[in-house]
N, C-alpha and C positions, 0 to 999 in steps of 0.2 A: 564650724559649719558656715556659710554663704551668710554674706547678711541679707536679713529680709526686713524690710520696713512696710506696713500697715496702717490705713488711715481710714476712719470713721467721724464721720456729719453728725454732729449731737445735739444742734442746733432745735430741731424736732425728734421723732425719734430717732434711736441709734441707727444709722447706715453707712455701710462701709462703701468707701470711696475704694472705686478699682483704678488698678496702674492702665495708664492707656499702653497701646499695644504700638506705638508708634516708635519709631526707630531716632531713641536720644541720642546715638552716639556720634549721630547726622548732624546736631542741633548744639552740641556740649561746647565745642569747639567756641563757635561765636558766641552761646551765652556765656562764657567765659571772658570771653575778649571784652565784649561790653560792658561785663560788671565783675572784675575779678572777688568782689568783694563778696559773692556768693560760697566762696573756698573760702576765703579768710577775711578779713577788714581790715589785715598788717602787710600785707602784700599787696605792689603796684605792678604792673603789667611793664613789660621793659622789650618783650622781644617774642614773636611769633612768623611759627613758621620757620624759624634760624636753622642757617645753613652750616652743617658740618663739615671738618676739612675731608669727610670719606665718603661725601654725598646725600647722607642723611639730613631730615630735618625737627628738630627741637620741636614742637608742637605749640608750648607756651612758655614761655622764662618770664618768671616776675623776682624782685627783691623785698626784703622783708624789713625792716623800720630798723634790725641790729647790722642788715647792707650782705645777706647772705642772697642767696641764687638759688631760685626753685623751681626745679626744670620739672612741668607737668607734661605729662606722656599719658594722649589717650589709647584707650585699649582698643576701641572701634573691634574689626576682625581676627585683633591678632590672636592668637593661643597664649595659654600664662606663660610660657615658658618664652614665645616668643616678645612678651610685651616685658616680661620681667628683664631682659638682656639690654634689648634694646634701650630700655630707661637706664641700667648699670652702665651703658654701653655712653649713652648722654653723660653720666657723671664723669665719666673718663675725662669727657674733652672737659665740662664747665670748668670743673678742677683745674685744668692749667688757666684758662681766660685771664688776662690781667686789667687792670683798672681801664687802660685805654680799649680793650677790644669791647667791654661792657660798655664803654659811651659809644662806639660804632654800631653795635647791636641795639642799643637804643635809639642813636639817631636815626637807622634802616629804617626802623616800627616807626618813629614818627612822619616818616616820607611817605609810607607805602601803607599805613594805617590811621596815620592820627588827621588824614582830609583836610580842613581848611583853616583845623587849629595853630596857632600861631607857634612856630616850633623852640621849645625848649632846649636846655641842657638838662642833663639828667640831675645833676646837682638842684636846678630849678624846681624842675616837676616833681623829685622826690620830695622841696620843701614844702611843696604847695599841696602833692598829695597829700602828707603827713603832716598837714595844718602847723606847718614852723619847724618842722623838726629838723633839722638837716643830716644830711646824708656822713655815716660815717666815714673817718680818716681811710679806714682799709676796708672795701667791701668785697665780695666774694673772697674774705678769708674761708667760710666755710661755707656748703652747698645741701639741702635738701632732695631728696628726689619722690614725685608726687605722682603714682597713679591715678588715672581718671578715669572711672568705668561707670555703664547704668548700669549691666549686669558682672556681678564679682562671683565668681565663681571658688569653688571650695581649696583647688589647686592655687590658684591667686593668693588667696589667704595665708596657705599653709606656707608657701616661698616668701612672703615678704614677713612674715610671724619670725620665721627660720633666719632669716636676714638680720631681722632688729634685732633679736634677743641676742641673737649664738655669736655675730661677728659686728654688733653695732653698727649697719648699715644705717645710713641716715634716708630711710623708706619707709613711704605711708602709700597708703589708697584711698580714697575720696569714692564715695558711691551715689552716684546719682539718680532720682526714680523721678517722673512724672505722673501725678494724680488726674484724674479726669472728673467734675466734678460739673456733669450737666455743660454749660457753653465755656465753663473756665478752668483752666490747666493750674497747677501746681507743682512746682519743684521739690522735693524733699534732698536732703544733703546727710549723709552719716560717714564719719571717719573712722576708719578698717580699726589706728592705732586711736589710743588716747588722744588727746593733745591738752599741751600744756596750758592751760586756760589760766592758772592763778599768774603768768610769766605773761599774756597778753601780747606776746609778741608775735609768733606764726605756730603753727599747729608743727609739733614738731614730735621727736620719741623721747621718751624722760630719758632713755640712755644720750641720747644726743645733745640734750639737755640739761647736766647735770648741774646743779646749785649746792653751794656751801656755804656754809655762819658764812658771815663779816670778819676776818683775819682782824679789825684792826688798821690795817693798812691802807691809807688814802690813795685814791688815782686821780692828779691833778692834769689837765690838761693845759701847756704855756703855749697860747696862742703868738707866737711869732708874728711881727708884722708892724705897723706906723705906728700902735698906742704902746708898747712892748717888745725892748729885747734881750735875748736871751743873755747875753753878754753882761748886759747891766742888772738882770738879777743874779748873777754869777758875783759881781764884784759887790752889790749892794747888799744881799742876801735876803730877796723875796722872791713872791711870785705873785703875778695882780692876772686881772681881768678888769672889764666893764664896759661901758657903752651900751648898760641895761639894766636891769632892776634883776631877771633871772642871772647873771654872772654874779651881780654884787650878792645874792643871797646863796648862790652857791660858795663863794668864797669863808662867805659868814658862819659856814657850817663848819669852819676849821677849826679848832684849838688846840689852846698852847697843849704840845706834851704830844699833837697827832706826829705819826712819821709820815710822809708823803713821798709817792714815789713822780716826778714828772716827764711826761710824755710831751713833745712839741710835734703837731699834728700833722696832715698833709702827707705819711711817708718818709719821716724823719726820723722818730722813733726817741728811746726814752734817753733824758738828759742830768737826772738828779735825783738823788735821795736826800731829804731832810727833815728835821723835826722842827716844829710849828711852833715860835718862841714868844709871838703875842695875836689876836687876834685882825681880822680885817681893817683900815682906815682907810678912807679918802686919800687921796695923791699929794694933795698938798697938807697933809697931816702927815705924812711919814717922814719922818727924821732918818738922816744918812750920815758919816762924817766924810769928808770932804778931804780933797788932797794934804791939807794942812791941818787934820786932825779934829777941827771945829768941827761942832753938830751944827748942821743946817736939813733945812728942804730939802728931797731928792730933787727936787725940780731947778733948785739951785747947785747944785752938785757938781754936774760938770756934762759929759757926754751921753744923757740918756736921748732917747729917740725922739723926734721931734713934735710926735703929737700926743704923748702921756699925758698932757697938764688937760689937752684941749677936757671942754668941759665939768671941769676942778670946782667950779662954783656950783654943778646941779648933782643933789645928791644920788638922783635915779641915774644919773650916765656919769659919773666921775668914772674913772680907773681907783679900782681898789687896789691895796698892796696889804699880803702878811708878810710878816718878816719868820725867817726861818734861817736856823742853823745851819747849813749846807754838811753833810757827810761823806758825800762825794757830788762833784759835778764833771761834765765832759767838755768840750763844747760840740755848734752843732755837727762839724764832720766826726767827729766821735760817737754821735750818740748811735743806741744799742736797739736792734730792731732784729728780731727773728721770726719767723715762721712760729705761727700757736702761740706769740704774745697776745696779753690782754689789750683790748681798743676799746675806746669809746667815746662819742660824741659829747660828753656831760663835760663840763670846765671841771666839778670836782666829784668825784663817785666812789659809795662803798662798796664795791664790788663782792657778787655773790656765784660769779661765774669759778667753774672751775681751773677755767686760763690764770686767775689769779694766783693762787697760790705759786703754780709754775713759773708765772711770769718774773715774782719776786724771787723764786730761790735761781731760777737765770739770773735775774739783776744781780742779787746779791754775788755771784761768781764773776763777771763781768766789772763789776765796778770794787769788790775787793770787802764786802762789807760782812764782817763776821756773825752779826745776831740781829 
């Protein structure tokens, strides 16, 4: 049945607050744009009003903290049938969008929306919305699609119920009511589906959603770049991070005996599998042997990259290094990137998504690794 929401003043005696009769569907639009955080607190606002290549227009596109795309479609006039299409009809194009058309569609909304604010990249705005967090290596791997309605009707319900269960559509509806409560208005918000509340990331369908134990298996992330390169954990046999106290205590989370699988970020894709043969050290604590068989320094070693040592003396921003057994490596024009691999922004994670499992028994056929 239709959802219906109901609100009573208990303040003094009991009295029920009536829905005003005023036309939200008018209003839903901009309160949205203003504060996306009324739908959810994991989604930023990216793109409104977006222009499709058949003429149409996208309503609202926001991204959500794991870099997925959630294309909200108000209902305003249309019929369920008409509003249900046309939102399938949006996931068609999102679905193809690549990395570069989402920073166009971004930077559009901050021309033609964001008024006197100082204009970002989307890389920016997403760290600053999500207080540090940065934006994932891959985003619009996967895509969400989000009706908006004040009134949901029973037809509504049943198509998008029929959706998520029967063929895993990744479709919700949001229903919005306004209270009238003497001079002051009130918004109420209720979600058609569940949402996934204990995952804190966007309101999404558990089938869409699905989570598994911890396999076990590490997901290391090798930042490529001036403290770090791939080449010299190849020959030297680890993998570091640092330039922070969060990197150095995710590395610290490793131990001997972990298997890790490593991804080098940015659209590169995964480069190694090994097992974890001592714990985290400092950069000028890890022992290497050298052309000539002596242990020394890695820093005295020979051709690592030229800025690993910088800050070797402070232990909140050293480069850390484990040393690990290599089982396979590639380099980086080899490395292994498909469609529905596991991603993620962490330097090290025990991942509970259900990409994992997959992502490793792909590895394991790609790089030749039997168990």
């Amino acid at each position: 049945m239709p959802i219906e929401l109901s609100m009573w003043r208990i303040d003094t005696d009991l009295e029920r607050v009536e829905p005003t009769s005023m036309n939200l569907e008018e209003r839903l639009e901009s309160l949205l744009a203003k504060d996306i955080s009324i739908a959810s607190p994991n989604w930023m606002m990216i793109g409104r009003q977006v222009p499709t290549p058949w003429g149409k227009f996208i309503d609202l596109l926001c991204i959500d903290t794991e870099g997925r795309l959630i294309v909200l479609e108000l209902k305003r006039n249309k019929t369920e049938r008409e509003i249900v299409a046309q939102t399938l009809d949006y996931g068609s194009y999102i679905k193809t969008v690549q990395a570069d058309e989402v920073r166009r569609i971004f930077a559009r909304y901050q021309k033609e929306y964001a008024g006197d604010q100082l204009a970002k990249t989307i890389e920016e705005a997403f760290s600053a919305h999500f207080k540090g967090l940065p934006i994932p290596d891959e985003f619009n791997s996967s895509h969400e699609l989000v009706i908006v309605a004040a009134v949901l009707d029973a037809a509504t319900e049943r198509i998008v119920q029929y959706l998520a269960e029967e063929y895993e559509v990744r479709i919700n509806a949001v229903f919005f009511r306004v209270f009238k409560d003497r001079d002051r208005e009130y918004l109420t918000r209720a979600w058609l589906r569940d949402t996934d509340s204990a995952d804190a990331v966007s309101p999404a369908l558990p089938a869409a959603r699905e989570r598994v134990e911890f396999n076990g298996e590490y997901y290391v992330n090798f930042g490529e770049g001036d403290h770090r390169h791939w080449e010299d954990a190849r020959r030297f046999n680890f993998v570091s991070a640092g330039q922070g106290t969060r990197f150095r205590d995710a590395l610290q989370r490793l131990e001997p005996g972990n298997r890790i699988w490593v991804n080098v970020p940015g659209g590169t894709g995964y480069v190694g599998v090994g097992i974890v043969e001592a714990p985290a050290v400092p950069v000028n604590e890890f022992m290497v042997k050298n052309d000539r068989g002596q242990q020394v320094p890695i820093l005295q070693a020979g051709p690592v990259c030229q800025d690993m040592g910088e800050n070797a003396d402070n232990s909140d921003l050293s480069e850390y290094l484990v040393r690990v057994k290599w089982l396979k490596t590639v380099p980086l024009n080899q490395a292994v990137r498909e469609p529905g691999f596991f991603g993620n922004q962490n330097c090290v994670a025990e991942p509970r998504d259900a990409k994992w499992p997959y992502t490793i028994e792909r590895l394991k056929q790609k790089f030749g690794i039997s168990e």
